[in-house]
ZARO-45834 format. One record per residue (C-alpha): residue number from 1; residue in one letter; x, y negated, z negated. Coordinates in steps of 0.05 Angstrom, whole numbers, plus 32768, in hexadecimal, padded with zeros to 4 digits. Example, Ala and Ser with C-alpha at 12.3 -4.5 7.8 and 13.67 -1.06 7.14 Angstrom:
2
   num   residu     px     py     pz
     1        A   80F6   805A   7F64
     2        S   8111   8015   7F71
This chain:
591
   num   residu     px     py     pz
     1        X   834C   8942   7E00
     2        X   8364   8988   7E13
     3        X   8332   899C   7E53
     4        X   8325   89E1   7E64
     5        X   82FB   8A19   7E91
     6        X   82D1   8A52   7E95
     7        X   82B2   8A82   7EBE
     8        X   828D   8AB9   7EC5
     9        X   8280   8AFE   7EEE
    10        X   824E   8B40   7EE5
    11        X   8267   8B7B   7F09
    12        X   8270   8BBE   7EEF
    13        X   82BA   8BD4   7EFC
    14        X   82C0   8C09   7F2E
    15        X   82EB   8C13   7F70
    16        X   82CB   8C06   7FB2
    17        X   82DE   8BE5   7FFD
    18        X   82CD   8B9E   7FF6
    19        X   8295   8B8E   802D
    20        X   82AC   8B63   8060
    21        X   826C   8B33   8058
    22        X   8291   8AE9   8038
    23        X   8279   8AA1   8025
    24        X   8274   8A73   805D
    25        X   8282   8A27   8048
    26        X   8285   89E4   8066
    27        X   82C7   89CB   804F
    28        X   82BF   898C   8030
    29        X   8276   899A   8030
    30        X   823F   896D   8008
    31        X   821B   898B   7FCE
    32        X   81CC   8993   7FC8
    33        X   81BF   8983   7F7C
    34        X   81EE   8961   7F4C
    35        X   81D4   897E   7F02
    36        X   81E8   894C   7EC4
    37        X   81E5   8904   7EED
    38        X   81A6   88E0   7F0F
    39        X   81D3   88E6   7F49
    40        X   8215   88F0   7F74
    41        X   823D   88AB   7F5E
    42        X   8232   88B1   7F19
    43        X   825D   88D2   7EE8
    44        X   8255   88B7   7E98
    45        X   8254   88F0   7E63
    46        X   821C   88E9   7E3A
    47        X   81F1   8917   7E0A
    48        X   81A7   891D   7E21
    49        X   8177   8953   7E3E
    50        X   8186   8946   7E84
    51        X   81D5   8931   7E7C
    52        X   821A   894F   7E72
    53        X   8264   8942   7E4D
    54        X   8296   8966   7E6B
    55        X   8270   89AE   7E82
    56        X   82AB   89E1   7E84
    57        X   8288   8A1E   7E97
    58        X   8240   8A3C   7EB5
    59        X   8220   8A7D   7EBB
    60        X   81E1   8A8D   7EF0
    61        X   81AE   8AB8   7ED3
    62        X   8182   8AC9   7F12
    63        X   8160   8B06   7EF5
    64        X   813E   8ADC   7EC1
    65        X   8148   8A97   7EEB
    66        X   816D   8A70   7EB8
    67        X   81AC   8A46   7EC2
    68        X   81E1   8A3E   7E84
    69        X   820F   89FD   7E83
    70        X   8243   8A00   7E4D
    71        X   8247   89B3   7E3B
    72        X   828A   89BC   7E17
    73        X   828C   8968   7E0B
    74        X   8241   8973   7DE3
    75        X   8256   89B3   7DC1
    76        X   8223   89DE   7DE1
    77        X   8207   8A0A   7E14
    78        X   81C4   89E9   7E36
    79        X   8198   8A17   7E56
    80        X   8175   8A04   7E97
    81        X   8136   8A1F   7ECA
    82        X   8151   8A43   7F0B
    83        X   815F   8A3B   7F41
    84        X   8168   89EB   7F45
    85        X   813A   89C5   7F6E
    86        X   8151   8976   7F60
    87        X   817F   8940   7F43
    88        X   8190   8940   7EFA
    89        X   815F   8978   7EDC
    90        X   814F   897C   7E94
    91        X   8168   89AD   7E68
    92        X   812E   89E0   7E45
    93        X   815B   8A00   7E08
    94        X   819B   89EC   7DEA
    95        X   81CC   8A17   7DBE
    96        X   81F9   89FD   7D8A
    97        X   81CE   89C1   7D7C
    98        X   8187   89B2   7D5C
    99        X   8175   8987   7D98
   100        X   8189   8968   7DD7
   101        X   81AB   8921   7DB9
   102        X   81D6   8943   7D84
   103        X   8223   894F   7D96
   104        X   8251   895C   7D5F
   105        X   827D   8997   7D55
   106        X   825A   89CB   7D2D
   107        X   8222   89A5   7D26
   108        X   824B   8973   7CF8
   109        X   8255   89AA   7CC3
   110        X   8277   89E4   7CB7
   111        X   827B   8A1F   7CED
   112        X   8242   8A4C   7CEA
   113        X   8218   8A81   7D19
   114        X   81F8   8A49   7D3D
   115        X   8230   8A13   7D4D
   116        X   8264   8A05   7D83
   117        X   82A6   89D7   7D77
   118        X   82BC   89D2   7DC3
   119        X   829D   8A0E   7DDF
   120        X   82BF   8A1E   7E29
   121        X   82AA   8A57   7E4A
   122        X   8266   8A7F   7E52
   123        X   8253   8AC7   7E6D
   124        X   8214   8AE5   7E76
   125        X   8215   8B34   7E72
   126        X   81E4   8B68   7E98
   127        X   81AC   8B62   7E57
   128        X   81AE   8B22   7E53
   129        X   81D6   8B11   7E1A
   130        X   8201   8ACB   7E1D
   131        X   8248   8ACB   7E0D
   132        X   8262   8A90   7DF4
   133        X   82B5   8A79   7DEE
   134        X   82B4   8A4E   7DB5
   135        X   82F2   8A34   7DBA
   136        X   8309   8A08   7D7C
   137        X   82EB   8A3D   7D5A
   138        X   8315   8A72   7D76
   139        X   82DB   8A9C   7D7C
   140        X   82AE   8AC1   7DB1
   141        X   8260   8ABF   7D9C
   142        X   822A   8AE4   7DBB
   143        X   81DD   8AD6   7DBC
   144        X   81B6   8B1A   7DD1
   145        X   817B   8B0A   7E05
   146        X   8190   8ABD   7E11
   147        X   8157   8AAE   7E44
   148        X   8120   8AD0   7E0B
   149        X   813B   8A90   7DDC
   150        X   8108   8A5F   7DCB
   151        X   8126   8A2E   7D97
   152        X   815F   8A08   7DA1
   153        X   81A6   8A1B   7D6E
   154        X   8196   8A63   7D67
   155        X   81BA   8A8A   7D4A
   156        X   81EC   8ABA   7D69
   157        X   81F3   8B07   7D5E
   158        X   823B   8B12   7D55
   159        X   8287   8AEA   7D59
   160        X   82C1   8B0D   7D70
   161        X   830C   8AEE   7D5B
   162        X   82F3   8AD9   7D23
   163        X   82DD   8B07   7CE4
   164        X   82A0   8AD1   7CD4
   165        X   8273   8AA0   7CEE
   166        X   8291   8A6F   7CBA
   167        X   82DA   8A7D   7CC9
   168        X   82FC   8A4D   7D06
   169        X   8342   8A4D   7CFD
   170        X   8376   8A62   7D3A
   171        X   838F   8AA8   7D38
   172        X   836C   8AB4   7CF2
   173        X   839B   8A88   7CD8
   174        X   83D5   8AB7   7CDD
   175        X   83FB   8AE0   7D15
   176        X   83D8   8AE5   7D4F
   177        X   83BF   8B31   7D5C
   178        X   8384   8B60   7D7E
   179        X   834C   8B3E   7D4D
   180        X   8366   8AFB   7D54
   181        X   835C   8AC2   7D92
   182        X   837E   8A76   7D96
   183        X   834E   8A52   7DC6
   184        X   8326   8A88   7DEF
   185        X   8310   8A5E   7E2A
   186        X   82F0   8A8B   7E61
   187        X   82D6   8AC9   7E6A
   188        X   82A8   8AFC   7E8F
   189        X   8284   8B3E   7E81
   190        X   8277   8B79   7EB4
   191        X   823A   8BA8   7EB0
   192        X   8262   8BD6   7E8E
   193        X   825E   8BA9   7E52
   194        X   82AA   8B9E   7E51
   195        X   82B7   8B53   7E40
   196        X   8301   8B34   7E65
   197        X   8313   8AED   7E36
   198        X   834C   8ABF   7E43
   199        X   836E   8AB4   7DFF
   200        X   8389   8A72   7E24
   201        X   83BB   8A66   7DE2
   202        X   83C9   8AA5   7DDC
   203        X   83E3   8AAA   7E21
   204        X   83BB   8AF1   7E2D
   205        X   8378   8B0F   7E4B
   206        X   8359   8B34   7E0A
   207        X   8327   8B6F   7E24
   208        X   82F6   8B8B   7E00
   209        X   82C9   8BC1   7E19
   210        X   8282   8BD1   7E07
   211        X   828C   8B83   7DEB
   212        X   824B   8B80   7DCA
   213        X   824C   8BC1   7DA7
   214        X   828B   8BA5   7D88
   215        X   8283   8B8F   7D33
   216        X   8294   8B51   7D1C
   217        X   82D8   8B3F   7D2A
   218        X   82E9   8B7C   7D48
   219        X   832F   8B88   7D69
   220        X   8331   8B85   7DBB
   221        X   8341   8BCC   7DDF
   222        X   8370   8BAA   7E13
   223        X   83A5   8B6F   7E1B
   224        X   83C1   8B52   7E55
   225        X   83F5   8B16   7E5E
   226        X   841D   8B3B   7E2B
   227        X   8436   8B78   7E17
   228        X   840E   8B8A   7DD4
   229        X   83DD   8B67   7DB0
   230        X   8417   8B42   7D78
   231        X   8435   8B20   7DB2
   232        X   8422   8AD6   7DCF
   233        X   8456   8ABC   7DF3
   234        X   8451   8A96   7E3A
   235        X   8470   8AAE   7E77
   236        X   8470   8AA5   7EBF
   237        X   8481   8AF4   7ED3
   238        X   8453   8B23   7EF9
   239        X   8434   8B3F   7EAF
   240        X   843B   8AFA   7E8D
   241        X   840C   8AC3   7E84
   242        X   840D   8A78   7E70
   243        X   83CE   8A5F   7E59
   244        X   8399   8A88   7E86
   245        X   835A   8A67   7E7D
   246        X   8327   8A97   7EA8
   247        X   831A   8AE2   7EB6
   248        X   82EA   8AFE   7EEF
   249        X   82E1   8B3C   7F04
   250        X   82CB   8B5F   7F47
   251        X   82C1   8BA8   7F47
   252        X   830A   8BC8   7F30
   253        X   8330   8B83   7F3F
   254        X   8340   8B4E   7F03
   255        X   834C   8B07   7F13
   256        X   836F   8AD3   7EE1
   257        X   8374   8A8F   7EEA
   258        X   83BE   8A89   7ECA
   259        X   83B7   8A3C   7EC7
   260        X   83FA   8A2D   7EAC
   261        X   841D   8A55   7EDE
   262        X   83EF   8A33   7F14
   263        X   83D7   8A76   7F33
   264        X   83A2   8AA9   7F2E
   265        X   83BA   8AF0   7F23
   266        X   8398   8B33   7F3F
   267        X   8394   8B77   7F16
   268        X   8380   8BB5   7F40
   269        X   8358   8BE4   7F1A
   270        X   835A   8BB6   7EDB
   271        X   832E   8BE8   7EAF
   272        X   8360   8C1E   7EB2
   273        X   83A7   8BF3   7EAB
   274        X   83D3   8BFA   7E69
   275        X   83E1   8BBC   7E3D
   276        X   840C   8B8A   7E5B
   277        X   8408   8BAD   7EA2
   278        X   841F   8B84   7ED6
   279        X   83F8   8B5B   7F04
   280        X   83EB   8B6F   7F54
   281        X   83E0   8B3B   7F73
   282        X   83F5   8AEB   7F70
   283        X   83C6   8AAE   7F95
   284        X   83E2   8A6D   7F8E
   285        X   842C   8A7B   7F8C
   286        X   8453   8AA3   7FBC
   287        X   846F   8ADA   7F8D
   288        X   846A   8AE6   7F3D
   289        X   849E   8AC3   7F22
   290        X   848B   8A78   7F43
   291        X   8460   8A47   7F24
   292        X   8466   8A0C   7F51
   293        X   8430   89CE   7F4B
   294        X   8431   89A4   7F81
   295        X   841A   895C   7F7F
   296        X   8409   8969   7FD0
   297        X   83D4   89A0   7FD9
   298        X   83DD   89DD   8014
   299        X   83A6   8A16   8011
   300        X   83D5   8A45   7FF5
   301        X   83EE   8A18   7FB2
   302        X   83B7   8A0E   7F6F
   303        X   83C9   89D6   7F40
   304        X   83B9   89F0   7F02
   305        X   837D   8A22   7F17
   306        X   8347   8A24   7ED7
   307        X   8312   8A4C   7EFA
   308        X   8309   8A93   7F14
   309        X   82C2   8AA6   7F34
   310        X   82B3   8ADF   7F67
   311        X   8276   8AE8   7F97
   312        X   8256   8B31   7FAF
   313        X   8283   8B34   7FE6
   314        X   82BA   8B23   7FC6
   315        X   82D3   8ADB   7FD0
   316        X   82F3   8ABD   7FA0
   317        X   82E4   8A72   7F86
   318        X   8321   8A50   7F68
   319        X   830D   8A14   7F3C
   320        X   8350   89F1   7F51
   321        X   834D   89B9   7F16
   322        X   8382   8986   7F1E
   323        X   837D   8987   7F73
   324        X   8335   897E   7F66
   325        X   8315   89B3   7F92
   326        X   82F2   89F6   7F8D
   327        X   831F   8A24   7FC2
   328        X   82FD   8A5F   7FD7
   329        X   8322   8AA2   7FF4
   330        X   8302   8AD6   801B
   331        X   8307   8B1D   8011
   332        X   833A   8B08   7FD3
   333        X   8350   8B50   7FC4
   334        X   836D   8B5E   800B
   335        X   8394   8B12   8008
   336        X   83E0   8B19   8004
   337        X   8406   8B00   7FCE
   338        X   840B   8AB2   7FE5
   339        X   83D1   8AAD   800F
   340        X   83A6   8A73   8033
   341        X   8362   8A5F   8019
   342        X   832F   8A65   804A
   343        X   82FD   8A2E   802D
   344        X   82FA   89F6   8006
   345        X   82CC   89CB   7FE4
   346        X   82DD   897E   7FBE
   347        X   8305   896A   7FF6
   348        X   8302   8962   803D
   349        X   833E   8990   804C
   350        X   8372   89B0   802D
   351        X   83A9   8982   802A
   352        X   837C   8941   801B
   353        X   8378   8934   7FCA
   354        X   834A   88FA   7FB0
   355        X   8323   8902   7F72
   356        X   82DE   88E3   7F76
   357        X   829A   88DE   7F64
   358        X   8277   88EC   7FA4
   359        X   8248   8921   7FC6
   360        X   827F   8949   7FDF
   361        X   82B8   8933   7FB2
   362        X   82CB   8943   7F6C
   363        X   82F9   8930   7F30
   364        X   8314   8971   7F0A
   365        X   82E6   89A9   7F17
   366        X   82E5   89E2   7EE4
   367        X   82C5   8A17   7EF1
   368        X   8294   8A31   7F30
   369        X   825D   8A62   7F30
   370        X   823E   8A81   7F6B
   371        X   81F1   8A9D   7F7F
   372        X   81F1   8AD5   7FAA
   373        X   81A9   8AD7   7FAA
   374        X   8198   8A96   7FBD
   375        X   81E0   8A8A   7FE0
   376        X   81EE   8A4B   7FAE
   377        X   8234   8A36   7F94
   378        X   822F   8A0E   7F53
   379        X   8270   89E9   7F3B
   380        X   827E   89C9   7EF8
   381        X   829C   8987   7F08
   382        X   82BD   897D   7EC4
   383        X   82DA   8934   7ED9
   384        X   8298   8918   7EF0
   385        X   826E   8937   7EB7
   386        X   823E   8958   7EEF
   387        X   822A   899D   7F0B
   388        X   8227   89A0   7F51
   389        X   81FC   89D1   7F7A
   390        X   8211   89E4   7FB9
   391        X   81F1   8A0E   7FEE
   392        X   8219   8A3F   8026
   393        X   8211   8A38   806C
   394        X   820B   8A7E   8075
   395        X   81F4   8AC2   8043
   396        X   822D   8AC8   8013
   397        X   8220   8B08   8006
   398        X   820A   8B4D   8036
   399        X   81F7   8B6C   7FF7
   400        X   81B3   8B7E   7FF2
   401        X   81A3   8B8E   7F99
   402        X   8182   8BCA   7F84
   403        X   8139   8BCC   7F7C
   404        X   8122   8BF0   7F37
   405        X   80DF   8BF3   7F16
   406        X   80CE   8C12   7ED6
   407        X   808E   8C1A   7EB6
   408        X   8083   8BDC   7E8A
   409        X   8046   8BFE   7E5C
   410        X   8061   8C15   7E1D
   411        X   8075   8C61   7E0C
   412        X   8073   8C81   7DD0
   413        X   809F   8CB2   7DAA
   414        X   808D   8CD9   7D66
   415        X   80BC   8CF2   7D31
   416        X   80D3   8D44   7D3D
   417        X   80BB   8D36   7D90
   418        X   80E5   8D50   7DC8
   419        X   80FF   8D1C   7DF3
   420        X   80D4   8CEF   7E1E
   421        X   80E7   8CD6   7E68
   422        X   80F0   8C8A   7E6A
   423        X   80C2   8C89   7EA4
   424        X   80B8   8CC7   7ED8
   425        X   80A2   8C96   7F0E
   426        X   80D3   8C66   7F11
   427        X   80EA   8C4D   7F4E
   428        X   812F   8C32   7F64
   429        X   8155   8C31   7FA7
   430        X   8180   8C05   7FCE
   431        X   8170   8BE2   8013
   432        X   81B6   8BDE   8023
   433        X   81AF   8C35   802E
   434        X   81C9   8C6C   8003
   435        X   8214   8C60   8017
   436        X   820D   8C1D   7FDE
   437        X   8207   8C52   7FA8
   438        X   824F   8C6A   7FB7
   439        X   8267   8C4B   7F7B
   440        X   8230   8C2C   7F63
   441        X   8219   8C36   7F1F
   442        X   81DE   8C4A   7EF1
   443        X   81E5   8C22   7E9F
   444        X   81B2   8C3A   7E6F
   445        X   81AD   8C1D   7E2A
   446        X   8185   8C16   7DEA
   447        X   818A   8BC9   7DE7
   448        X   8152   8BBC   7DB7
   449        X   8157   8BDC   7D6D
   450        X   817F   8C14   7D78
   451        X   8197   8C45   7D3D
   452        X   81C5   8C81   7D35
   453        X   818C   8CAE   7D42
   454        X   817E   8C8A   7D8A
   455        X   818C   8CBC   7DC1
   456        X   818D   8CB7   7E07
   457        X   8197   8CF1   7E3A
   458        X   8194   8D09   7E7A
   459        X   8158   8D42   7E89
   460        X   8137   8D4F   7ECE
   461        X   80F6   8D74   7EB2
   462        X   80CC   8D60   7EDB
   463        X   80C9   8D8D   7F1C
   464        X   80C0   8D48   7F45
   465        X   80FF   8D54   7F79
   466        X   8148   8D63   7F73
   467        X   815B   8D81   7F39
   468        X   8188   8D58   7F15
   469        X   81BF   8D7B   7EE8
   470        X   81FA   8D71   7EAF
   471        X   8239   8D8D   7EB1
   472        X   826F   8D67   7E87
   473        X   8272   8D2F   7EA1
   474        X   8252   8D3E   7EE5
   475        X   820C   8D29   7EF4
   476        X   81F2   8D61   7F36
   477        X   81C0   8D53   7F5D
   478        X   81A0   8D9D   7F7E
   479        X   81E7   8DB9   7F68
   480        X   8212   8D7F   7F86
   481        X   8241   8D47   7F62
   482        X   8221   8D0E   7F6B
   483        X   8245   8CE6   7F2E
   484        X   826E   8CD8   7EF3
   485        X   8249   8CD1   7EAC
   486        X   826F   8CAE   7E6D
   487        X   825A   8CD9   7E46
   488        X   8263   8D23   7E3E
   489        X   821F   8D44   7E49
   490        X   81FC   8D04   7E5B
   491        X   81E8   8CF9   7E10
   492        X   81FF   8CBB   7DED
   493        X   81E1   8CA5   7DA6
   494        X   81CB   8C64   7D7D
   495        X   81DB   8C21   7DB3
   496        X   8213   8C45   7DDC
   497        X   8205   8C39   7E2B
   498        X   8204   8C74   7E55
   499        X   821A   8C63   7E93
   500        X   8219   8C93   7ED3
   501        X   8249   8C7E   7F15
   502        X   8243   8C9B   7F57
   503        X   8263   8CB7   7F91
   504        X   8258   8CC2   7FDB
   505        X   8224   8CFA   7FD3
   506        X   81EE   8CCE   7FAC
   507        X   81B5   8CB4   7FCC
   508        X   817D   8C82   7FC3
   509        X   814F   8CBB   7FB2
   510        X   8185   8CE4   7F8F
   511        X   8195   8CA4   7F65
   512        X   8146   8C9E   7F56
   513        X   8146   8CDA   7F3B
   514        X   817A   8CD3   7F0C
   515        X   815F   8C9E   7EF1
   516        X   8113   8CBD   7EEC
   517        X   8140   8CEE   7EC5
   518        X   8155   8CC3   7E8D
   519        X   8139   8CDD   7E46
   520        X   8132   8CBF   7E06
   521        X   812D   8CDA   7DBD
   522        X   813A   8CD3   7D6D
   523        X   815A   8D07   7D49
   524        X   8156   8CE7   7CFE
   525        X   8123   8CFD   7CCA
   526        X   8111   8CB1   7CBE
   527        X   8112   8C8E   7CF9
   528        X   8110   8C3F   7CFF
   529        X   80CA   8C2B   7D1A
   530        X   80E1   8BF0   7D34
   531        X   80CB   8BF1   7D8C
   532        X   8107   8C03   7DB8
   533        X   811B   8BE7   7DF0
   534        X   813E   8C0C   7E29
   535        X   8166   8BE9   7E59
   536        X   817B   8C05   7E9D
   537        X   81B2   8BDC   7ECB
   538        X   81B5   8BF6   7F19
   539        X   81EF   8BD7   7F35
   540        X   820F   8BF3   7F80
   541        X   8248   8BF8   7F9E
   542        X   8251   8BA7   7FAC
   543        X   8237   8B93   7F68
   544        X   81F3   8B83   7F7B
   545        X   81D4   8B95   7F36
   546        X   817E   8B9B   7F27
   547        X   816C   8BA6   7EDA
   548        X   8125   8BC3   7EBD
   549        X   8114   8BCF   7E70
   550        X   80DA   8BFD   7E4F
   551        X   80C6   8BFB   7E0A
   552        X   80C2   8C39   7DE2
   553        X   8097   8C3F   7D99
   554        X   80B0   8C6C   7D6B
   555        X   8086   8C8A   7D37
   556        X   80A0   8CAE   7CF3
   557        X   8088   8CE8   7CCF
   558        X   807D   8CF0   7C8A
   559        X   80A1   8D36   7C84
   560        X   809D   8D62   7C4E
   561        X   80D0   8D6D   7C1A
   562        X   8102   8DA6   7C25
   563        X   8135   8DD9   7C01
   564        X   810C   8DD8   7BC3
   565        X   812E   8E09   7B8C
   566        X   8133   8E05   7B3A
   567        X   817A   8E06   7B28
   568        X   8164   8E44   7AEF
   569        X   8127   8E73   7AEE
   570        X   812D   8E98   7AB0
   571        X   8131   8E7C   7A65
   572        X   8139   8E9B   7A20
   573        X   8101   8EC0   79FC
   574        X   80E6   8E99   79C7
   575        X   80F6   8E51   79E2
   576        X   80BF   8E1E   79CC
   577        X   8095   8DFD   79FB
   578        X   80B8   8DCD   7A19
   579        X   80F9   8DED   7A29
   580        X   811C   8DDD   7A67
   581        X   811C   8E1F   7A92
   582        X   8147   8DF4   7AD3
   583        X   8144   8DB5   7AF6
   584        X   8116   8DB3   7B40
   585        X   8137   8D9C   7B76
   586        X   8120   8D83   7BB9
   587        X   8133   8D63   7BFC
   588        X   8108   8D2B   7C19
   589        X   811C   8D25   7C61
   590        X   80FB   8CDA   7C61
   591        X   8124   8CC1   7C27
């Protein structure tokens, strides 16, 4: 059976100092909790509430304190309560199947919206919304608002690499090429919305930004691992890849975990590199052109690496599969090409290998996930059919998130009306101090029932403090650049997210009053009545990240009809009654 990984990072892509705050481990340390077995020596797949079969990947959802296992050996994704508190909890929801003792691929029928066949690799975006690699069906799924679910095999809200929900087949059954994927395994989305997938078959990284904007089927925006998107081949060279099976990102930095090459590969500013660009920086093998596997471990070698994960200050996990650890390396940007781990968990050192089933020992890990907030490591210990929870001996993070609150009454907005503030009182800042914002990042989106019409802008009217201005694409703040908006005039339309990122001059109060600046507004005739929802993402500088939502009614108008005119106003003398002097015309702004 082929055996795979995932993992998963949020982090809006922007350039910034890493912070010098890192994870502090006991190597060879025991785990807390072990999720999927009634405890540490046990290891049997099986397919219940409270057990696993081979879990690939996981995703922490702390916001909304729900835990995602993908249980690729089950063919689905269970969904747990969070944070874990015991041995061997039971799972509340479970996609891809109608209950919690069902395990066949697809359900046992054909592919549709609501099935898995090997699914690999999760993500969990800014909203909300669960990403799902679905891997022998070539496909990426989504599921919008995936801790809001309350029935189990729901239906998801769009597929990517495949033109369907019925269709499965590799590559669309043809060449391979920017629409198509052969085994996506992992993957991760920033709060930019741009989505990073290993096409492991395809021997690439497919990137697609503003993912869940994206149609159907929809072609990816970048490629790397090869030069254009009709390419697949493998290759052990600083822009080659064989068989990556994981993408993470950490501010501007892209990790891959280029598993047949036995070595995770670094791409400095990642968002703004050209197809096929070459890589930056090499862990695991002394240069880019090595791909060495040693049957003896060292703290500098991987053995076919299947999991990427960083935490808020920037140490990176390494799900090292066939050594059977999780190596960790601190402040992983600044690491030369080569370089030592500095921590490692599954063994007791770094040259010991044993594969196990213990409280500090593991067989095959895939993929690790890490809890800044409660300062929790949680590994996928594919071999053992467990999820272990681990806890740090020290913060792993500095970071201190954002703080934002928005009104949670309803507000209302009529048909013809000028634009209405999302909320004149809101409140956000950042403990850390205003030097966090330097970077940081404001994301607001229609994410509920958005249409064409849908507008959001930036307006200060409300005389409260610093005047906040638009020029271009600078935001001022009293007449000083305090920021970069992606869109011209700080208007965007329908479900497009405006997103504002700052620079050294912003403040917590200037940054509060940006966002107590934020407008919305329809500018159809008929409006939808359906209830917005707004969603606003604070992230700073270091990736902490705080989200808040208010719900907007919109009311329509029954306008009258316009441009009436008859097409003739005069007719011949004598006509009987009856005759047709012109046809009326009219314009009904509502239909």
């Amino acid at each position: 059976m082929w055996q795979m990984i995932s993992a998963v990072f949020f982090g809006l892509l922007f350039l910034f100092s890493p912070i010098s705050a890192s994870a502090q481990w006991t190597n060879g340390g025991n785990a807390d909790y072990v999720i999927g077995q009634a405890d540490f020596t046990s290891f049997l797949a099986a397919c219940t509430q409270t057990s696993l079969d081979k879990p690939t990947s996981l995703v922490i959802d702390t916001a909304n304190g729900k835990l995602y296992i993908c249980d690729y050996g089950n063919n689905r994704v269970l969904r747990y309560a969070y944070p874990i508190s015991g041995d061997q909890p039971a799972a509340e929801l479970v996609f891809g199947q109608a209950d919690f003792i069902s395990k066949a691929a697809n359900a046992g029928g054909p592919a549709d919206a609501s099935t898995f066949s090997e699914p690999s690799g999760i993500a969990l975006d800014a909203t909300g919304r669960l990403w799902v690699a679905d891997l022998s069906n070539h496909r990426l799924v989504w599921f919008d608002a995936a801790h809001t679910i309350s029935s189990n095999k729901p239906n998801a809200n769009g597929v990517l690499g495949q033109a369907d929900f019925s269709s499965t087949t590799a590559n669309r059954g043809g060449a391979v090429g920017p629409n198509t994927m052969n085994k996506p395994t992992g993957l991760g989305v920033d709060d930019s919305g741009r989505l990073w997938l290993a096409d492991k078959s395809n021997h690439r990284v497919l990137v697609f930004d503003d993912a869940a904007s994206k149609a159907n089927g929809a072609n990816a925006d970048k490629v790397f691992g090869q030069a254009d998107f009709t390419s697949n081949t493998a290759a052990v060279t600083q822009n080659g890849m064989d068989n990556p099976a994981e993408c993470s990102a950490y501010g501007s930095y892209l990790f891959v975990a280029d598993k047949g090459n036995h070595r995770v590969l670094r791409f400095d500013n990642a968002a703004s590199k050209a197809n096929g660009s070459n890589a930056d920086g090499v862990l695991g093998q002394a240069d880019f052109v090595s791909k060495l596997a040693l049957v003896n471990p060292t703290a500098s070698n991987m053995y076919n690496p299947w999991g990427v994960r960083l935490d808020g200050a920037g140490s990176l996990y390494v799900s090292d599969y066939d050594d059977s650890r999780v190596v960790i390396f601190s402040n992983a940007v600044s690491k030369a090409n080569g370089a030592a781990a500095d921590y490692v968990l599954g063994q007791a050192d770094f040259v010991t290998w044993n594969r196990s089933t213990t409280q500090s020992l593991m067989y095959s890990p895939s993929q690790c996930g890490v809890d800044n907030i409660n300062n929790k490591a949680l590994i996928a210990d594919y071999g053992n059919n467990r999820v272990l929870v681990y806890s740090a001996t020290a913060p792993i993070s500095g970071n201190s998130s954002p703080a934002i609150s928005i009104a949670n009454t309803t507000i209302s907005f009529t048909e013809g009306g000028a634009a209405i503030q999302i909320d004149n009182a809101a409140t956000l800042s950042d403990a850390d101090g205003d030097a966090d914002w330097n970077g940081g990042t404001l994301k607001v989106q229609i994410t509920g029932n958005a249409e064409a019409g849908d507008e959001i802008s930036i307006s200060d009217t409300d005389g409260d403090g610093t005047v906040i201005t638009i020029s271009g694409t600078n935001i001022l703040a009293g007449g000083t650049d305090v920021g970069d908006l992606s869109a011209s005039g700080g208007v965007v339309a329908g479900g497009t997210a405006l997103i504002i990122t700052f620079d050294s001059d912003a403040t917590n109060a200037i940054v509060q009053e940006v966002l107590q600046a934020v407008h919305y507004k329809n500018t159809s005739d008929s409006p939808g009545t359906s209830n917005r929802t707004i969603t606003v993402i604070a992230t700073d500088k270091n990736n902490g990240s705080a989200n808040d939502t208010r719900t907007i009614t919109v009311t329509a108008e029954n306008d009258s009809p316009t441009d009436i005119s008859l097409s003739s106003t005069s007719v011949d003398e004598g006509q009987p009654s009856g005759t047709v002097v012109g046809t009326l015309s009219a314009t009904d702004p509502d239909n």
